[in-house]
C-alpha positions in Angstrom: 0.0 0.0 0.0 3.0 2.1 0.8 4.3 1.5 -2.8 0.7 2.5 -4.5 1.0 6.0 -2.3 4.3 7.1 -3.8 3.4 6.1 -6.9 0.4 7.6 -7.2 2.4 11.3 -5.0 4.4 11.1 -7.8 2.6 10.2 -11.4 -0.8 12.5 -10.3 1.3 15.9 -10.8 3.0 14.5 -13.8 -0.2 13.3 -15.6 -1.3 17.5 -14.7 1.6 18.5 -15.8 1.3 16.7 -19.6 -2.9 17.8 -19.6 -1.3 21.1 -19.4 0.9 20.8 -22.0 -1.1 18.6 -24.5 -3.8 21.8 -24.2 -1.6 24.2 -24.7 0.2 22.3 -27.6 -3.7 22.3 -29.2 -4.0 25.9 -28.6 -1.0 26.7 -30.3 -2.4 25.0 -33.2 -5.4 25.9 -33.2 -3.7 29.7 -33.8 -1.4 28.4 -36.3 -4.1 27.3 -38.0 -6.1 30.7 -37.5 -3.2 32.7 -38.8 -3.1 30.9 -42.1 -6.8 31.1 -42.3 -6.7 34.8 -42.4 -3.6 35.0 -44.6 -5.9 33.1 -46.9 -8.8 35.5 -46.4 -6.0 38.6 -47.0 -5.1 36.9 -50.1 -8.6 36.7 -51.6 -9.1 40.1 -50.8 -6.0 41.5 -52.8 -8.0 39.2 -55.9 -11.8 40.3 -55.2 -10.4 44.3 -54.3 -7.2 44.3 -55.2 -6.7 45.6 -51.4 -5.3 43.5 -48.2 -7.5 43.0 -45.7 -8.1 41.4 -42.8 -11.6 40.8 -41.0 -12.7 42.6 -37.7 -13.4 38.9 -36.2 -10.1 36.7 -36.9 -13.1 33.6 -36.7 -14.8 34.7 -40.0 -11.6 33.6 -42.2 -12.5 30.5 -41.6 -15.0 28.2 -42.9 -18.6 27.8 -41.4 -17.9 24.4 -40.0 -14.2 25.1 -38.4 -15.8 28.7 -37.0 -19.1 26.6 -35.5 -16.5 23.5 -34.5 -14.4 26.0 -32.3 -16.8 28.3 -30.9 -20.4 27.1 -31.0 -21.6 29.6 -33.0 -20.9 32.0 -35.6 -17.6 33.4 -33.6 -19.2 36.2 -31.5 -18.6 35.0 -27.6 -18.9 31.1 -28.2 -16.9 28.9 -25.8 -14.6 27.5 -25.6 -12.8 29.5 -28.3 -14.3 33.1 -28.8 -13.5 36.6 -29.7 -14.2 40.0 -27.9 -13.8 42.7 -30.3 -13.4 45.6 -27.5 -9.9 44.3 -26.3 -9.1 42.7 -29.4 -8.8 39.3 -27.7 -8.9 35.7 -28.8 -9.9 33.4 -25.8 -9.6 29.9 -25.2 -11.5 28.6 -22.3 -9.3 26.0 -20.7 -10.3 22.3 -19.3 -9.0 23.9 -15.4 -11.7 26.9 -16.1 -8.7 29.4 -16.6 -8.7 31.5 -20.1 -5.7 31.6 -22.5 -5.9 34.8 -24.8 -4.2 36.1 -27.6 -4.3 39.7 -29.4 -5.3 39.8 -32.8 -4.7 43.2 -34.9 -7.2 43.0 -37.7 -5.1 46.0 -39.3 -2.3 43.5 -40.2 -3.5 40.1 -39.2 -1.3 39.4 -36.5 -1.7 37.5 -33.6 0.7 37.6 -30.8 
């Protein structure tokens, strides 16, 4: 029984340790994958208006079932992934019930 109680002391904060990391290894992605998204949407907007743009909601570059996939609706204040145009902020509402956020500049595309 000993034995079981220092394994378990020891493997419970490394299994928290690699949830942490495995989430923010997706969240990470999940950005990457938003970047290129509006790079994309930039691009077809130098074709349609022969001007580079970005969208006011970094959400709307992508398709209808990503956007819904990630935020549960149309990219307005869905969870767990959402937008909040005031601060410029993309959140991620994490598994502990902590946010991750990012700021998006919809003048250049950037998020950082």
């Amino acid at each position: 029984m000993v034995i079981l109680g220092v394994l378990a002391a020891v493997a419970v904060p490394r299994l928290g340790s690699s949830i942490d990391s495995s989430e923010e290894a997706s969240e990470e992605a999940v950005i990457g994958n938003l970047r290129s998204a509006l790079e994309v949407y930039a691009m077809e907007q130098v074709v349609n208006t022969s001007n580079k743009s970005y969208p006011s909601n970094p959400f709307s570059s992508l398709d209808d079932k990503s956007r819904v996939k990630l935020t549960g609706n149309t990219g307005d204040g869905g969870s767990p992934w959402g937008y909040d145009i005031v601060p410029n902020k993309i959140y991620h509402l994490r598994n502990d019930g902590s946010y991750a956020d990012w700021t998006y500049n919809s003048s250049t595309g950037e998020i950082y």
